[in-house]
Phi, psi and omega in degrees: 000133172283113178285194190233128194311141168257067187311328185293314166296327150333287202280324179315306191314294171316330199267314192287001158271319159347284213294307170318327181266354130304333174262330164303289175337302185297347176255358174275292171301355194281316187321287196322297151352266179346284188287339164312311156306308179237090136287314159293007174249335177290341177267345183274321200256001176264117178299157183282119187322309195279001196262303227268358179274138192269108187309000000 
């Protein structure tokens, strides 16, 4: 038996696939940002592998 199309559901669906790959996008760009900014802080606060290895 064939049902009959639920366009509400359909369409609730789409925005709500809509609506995640906007807020993906936006945190993809927030990250980017982020890291755009403290480009000079991340190599200065990372230790050096050859410091933290024990002799």
């Amino acid at each position: 038996m064939v049902f009959k199309p639920n366009y509400n559901q359909q369409r609730a669906e789409r925005d709500r696939n809509k609506q995640a790959k906007k807020e993906a996008k936006l945190r993809e760009r927030e990250e980017a940002s982020r890291r755009k900014a403290e480009p000079e802080a991340s190599p200065q606060t990372a230790p050096d592998s050859s410091e933290t290895t024990p002799a």
